[in-house]
N, C-alpha and C positions, 0 to 999 in steps of 0.2 A: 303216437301222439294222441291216443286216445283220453278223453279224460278234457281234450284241449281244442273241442267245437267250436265255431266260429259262426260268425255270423253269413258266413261265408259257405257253410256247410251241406248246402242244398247243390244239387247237380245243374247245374244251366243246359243251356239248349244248342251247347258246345259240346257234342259225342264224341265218346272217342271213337277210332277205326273201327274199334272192334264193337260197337253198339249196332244192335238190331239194327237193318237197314230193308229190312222189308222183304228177307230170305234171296234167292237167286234174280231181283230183280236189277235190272239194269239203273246207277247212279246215276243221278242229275249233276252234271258237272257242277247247278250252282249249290245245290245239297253237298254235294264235298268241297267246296271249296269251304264253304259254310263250317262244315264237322271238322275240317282241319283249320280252323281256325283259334286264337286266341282270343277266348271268352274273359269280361271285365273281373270275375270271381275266379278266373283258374287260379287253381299253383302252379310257379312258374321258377324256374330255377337256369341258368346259364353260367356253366361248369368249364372254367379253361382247362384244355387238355394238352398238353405239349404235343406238339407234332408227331416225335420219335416215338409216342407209345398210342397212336390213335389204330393202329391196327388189333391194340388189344380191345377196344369198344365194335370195332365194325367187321372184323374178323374175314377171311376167306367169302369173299363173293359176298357182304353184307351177314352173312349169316350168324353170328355174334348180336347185332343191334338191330333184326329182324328178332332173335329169339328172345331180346330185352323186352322190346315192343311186346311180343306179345304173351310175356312173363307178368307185365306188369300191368298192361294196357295203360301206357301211358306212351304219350308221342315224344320221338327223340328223331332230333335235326341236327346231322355234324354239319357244323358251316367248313367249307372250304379254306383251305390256306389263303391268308393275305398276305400279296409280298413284303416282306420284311419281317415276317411276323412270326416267332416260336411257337405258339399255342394255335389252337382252334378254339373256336365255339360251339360249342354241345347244348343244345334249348333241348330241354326236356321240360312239358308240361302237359296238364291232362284240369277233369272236373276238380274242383278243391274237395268233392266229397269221399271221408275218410273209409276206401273199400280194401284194404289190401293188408294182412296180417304180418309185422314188421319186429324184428329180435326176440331174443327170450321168451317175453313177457306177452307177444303175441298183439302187442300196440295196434291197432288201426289209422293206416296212416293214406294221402290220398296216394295213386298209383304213381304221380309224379315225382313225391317226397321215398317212397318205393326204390324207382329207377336211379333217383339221384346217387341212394347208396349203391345199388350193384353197379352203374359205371365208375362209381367215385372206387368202389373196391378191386375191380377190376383193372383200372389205372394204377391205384396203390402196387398191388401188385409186381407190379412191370418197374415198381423202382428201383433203381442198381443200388448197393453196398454205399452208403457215403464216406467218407474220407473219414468227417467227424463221429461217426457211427460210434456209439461207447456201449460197452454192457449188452451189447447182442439187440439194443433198443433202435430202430428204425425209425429215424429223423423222416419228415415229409413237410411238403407246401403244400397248399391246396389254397387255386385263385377263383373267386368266382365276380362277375359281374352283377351289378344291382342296380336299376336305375334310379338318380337322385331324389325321384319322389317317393322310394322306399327303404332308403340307407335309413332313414331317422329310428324306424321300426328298431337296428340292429344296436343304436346308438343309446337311444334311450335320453331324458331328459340329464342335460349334463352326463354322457357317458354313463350313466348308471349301468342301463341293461349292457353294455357289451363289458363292463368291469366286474359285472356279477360273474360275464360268462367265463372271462379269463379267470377269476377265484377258483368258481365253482370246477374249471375243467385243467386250468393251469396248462392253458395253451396261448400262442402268441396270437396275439386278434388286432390286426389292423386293419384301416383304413388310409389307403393310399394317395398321396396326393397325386393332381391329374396328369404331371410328369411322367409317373411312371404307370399312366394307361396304355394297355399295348395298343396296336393299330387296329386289331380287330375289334377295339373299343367303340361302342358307340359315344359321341362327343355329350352327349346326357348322362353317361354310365359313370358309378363309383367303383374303385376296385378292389375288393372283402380278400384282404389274405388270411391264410391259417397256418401258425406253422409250431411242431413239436414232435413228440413222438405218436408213430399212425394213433394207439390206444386214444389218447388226448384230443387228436386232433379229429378224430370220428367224432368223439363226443361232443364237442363244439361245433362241428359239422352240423349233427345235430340240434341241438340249441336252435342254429342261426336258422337253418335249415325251417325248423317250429315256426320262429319269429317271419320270416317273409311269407310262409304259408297262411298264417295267421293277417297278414298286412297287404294284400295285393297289393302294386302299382297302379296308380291310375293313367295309365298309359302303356300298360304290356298290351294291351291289343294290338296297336298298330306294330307289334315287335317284327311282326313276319311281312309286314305291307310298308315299310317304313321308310322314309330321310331316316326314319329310326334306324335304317340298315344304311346309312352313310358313316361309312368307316373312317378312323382319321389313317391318312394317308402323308406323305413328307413333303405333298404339294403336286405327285401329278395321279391320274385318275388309273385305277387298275379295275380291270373291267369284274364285270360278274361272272361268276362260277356256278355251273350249274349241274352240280353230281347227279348222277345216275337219273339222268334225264328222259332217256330211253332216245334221245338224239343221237343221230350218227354223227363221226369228228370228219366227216366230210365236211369239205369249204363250200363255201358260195358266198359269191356278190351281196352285200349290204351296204345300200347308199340312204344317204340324207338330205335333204334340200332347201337350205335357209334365205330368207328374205333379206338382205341387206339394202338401208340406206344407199345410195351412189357414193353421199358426202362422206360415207364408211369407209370405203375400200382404198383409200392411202393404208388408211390402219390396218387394215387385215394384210396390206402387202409388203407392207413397211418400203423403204428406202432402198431400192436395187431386189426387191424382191425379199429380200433378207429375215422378215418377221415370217410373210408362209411358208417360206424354205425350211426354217424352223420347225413352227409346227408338224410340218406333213416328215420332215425328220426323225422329233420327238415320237410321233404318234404314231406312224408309218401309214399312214392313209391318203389317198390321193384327195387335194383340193383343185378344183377347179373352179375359177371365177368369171364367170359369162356376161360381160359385160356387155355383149356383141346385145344380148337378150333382153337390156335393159329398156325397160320405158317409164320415163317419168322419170319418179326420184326412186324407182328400186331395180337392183341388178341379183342375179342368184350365182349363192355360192353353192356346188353341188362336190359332198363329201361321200366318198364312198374307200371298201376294202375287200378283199378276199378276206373271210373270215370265217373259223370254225366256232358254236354254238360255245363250247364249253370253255372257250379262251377270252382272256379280255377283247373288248371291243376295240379297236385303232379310228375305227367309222366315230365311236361313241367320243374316244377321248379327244379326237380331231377337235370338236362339236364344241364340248365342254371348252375348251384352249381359244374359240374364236367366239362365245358367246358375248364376253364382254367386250370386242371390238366389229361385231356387227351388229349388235342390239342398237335401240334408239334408244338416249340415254336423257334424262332431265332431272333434275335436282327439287325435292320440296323443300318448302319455308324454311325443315331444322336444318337443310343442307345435304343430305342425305339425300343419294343417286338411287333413282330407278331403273330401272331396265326395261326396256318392251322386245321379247323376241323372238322371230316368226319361221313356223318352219310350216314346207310346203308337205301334207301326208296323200297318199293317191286315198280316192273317195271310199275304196273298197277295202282302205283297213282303217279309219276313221273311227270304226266300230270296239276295236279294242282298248280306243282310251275314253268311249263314253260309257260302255257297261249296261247294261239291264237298268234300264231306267233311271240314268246317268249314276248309277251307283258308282264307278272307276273314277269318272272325272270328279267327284264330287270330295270320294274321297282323297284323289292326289291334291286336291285345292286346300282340303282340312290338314293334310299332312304339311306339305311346305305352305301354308298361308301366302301365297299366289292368286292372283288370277289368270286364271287358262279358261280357254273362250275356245269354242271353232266357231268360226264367222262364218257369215251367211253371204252367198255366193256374192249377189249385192258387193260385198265389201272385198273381193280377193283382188290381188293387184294384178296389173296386166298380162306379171310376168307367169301368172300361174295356168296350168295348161286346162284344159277344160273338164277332165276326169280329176282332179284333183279341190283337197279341201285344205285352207290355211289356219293352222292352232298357233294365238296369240297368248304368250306368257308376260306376265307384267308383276314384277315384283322389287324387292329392293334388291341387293345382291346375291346373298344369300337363300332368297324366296325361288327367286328366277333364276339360280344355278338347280337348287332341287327339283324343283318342277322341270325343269330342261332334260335333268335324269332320270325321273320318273319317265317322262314321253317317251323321250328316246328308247330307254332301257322296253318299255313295251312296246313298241315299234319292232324292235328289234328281234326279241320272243315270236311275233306275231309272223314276222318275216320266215324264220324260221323253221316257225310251226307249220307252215303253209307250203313248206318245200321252195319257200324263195318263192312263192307267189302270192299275191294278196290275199288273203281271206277274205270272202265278202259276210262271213257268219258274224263278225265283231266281237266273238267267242273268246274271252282269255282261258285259254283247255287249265282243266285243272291240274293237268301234271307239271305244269310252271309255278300255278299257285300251290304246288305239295310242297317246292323249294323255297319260295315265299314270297320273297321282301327283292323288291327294286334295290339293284344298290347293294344288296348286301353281299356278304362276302361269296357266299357261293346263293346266293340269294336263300336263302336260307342262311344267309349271305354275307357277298363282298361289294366292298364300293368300289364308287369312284372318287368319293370327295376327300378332300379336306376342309373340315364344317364345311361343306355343301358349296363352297366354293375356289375356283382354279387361282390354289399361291401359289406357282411353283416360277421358277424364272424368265419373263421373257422380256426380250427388248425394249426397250421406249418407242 
């Protein structure tokens, strides 16, 4: 794609792995978390990969998508299976600037437009004989994700550019309606298929390929930190994945502790018990509701599980399932319900959802437009115990389901990382932030949501 400089074309202050880092000295977890992140001008590409053929990207022990990485120096993130879901997500992105010598013709292209081809070729590969197979010519799809502030790029005014691309390549080029987003979709995401024979369908690959490097998103930043990583789901929440985490699938205890209203807890327990029995059913986590504990007008419900790192959470999806019958709920002027909902954190991991000079809180507040508070001792209810600190979420439904997963989901990491003990460093380690994104499918990731909030069925 040389020949085809952008505006875009300068290196940002987004390294990749492989950028000088100051010879044998030891990394600042916030310097890598930084260098692995998603810069406003990277190329950024998210390549669906069918399930049955992702051993041909990450090969024996990773060693396949290590040797991509650093073939290309460009970074590459397989997201995790989402239940139901055929495909994975492959984010491969790096600087937009054009460093890496690409076909015949020796094109300069950036590293991440690079890796797209040798996974895309790679996957090619691996595809069996088709039925419809004519003339020894090899039929293929190829799906990619895009998000909606950068489909128009592929579109063109009135369809032009992507009618050029089909002429010019005589491959099939749609755009999908949101039906047929898989689950690993993000609910912002468009879905770019490609489909003809491999020759064609490279070359339009190509093309499109051009066009989105040429067009960042203004919002692939938050890709790896995201509700952007709130997968659609059929209504109930399937926890985060977290590959090759360096975690052991050893269990351990992971509890949670929410503030409910008193005038709440019919709701939470429904009629003979029937709606919790539900939940802790659905979810497999235990509820307990301590009313004994109660003073004033609040009583605690405390949700916990045995749970392994790398499996969905039961603790998490409990949580999510009772948010909207122990939150305090009030309606403004349009009619439209808010939510306010309080969960209790011990004071010694407080620290991992304010960040380095609230940079965490700040940002989970920009991403789900929420307000999330930790209050000042002054303000916590009676029932909170004396080491402990209360994080108040206030949002509309949708604000205050992501934000609830956001906390939670790093609550959770935190716990984790700490051997089941609190951290008092407030430290989110960077090897959670290598995986990424809250929520995502293997965080690098998987959700919980559906749009960011629990449809799934329960009682009245």
């Amino acid at each position: 794609m040389a020949g085809q400089k952008n505006d875009y074309g300068k290196r940002s202050h987004y390294q990749s792995d492989h950028a000088g880092n100051g010879g044998g000295k030891r990394r600042n977890p916030e310097d890598e978390r930084e260098s692995n992140a998603i810069g406003p001008d990277d190329t950024v590409y998210r390549y669906l990969c069918p399930n049955r053929k992702i051993g041909s990207i990450i090969g024996r022990g990773g060693d396949i998508v290590k040797q991509l990485r650093s073939e290309t120096q460009a970074k590459i993130r397989i997201n995790e299976t989402v239940p139901g879901c055929e495909e994975r997500v492959v984010i491969i992105y790096s600087s937009s600037e054009e460093t890496n010598s690409f076909g015949e013709n020796n094109d300069l292209v950036s590293p991440a437009q690079d890796a797209l081809f040798k996974v895309h070729d790679r996957i090619i590969a691996e595809e069996p004989p088709a039925d419809d197979q004519f003339d020894g010519i090899q039929l293929v799809t190829v799906r990619m994700l895009v998000p909606s502030d950068q489909i128009g790029c592929v579109i063109g005014k009135g369809g032009q550019v992507i009618q050029n691309i089909r002429t010019e390549t005589r491959a099939q080029i749609r755009i999908l309606s949101n039906e047929h987003l898989p689950r690993c979709a993000l609910t912002s995401d468009e879905l770019l298929q490609i489909s003809g024979d491999a020759i064609v369908v490279r070359k339009a690959l190509f093309h499109l390929a051009s066009r989105l490097h040429d067009n960042p998103s203004r919002s692939q930043h938050l890709l790896l930190s995201s509700s952007s990583n709130l997968y659609k789901t059929s209504g109930s929440y399937t926890g985060p994945m977290w590959p090759n985490s360096g975690l052991t699938g050893s269990a351990q205890d992971f509890s949670l502790r929410l503030v409910c209203p008193t005038e709440n807890i019919g709701s939470v327990i429904g009629k003979g018990g029937v709606i919790i029995k539900q939940i802790r059913q659905e979810s497999g986590a235990m509820i307990k509701v301590d009313s004994s504990a109660s003073e004033g007008d609040d009583c605690l419900i405390t949700v916990s599980a045995k749970e392994v790192f790398q499996e969905q959470s039961p603790t998490i999806d409990a949580v999510m399932r009772l948010q909207p019958r122990c939150s305090e709920k009030t309606e403004k002027d349009s009619g439209d319900s808010v939510l306010t909902t309080r969960l209790l954190v011990p004071s010694s991991r407080i620290g991992c959802l304010i960040g380095k000079g609230g940079a965490i809180i700040s940002e989970m507040r920009s991403l789900t437009r929420a307000s999330i508070r930790i209050l000042s001792k002054e303000n916590l209810p009676k029932v909170a115990a004396e080491d402990e600190e209360m994080v108040q979420i206030t949002g509309d439904t949708n604000a205050a389901s992501n934000a609830l997963l956001q906390v939670t989901t790093r609550l959770r990491a935190n716990a984790f990382e700490s051997g089941g003990h609190a951290s008092s460093s407030g430290r989110y380690d960077s090897e959670f932030d290598r995986y990424g994104s809250y929520g995502g499918s293997q965080m690098g990731g998987s959700g919980y949501g559906a749009y960011g909030a629990y449809t799934g069925h329960m009682k009245p």
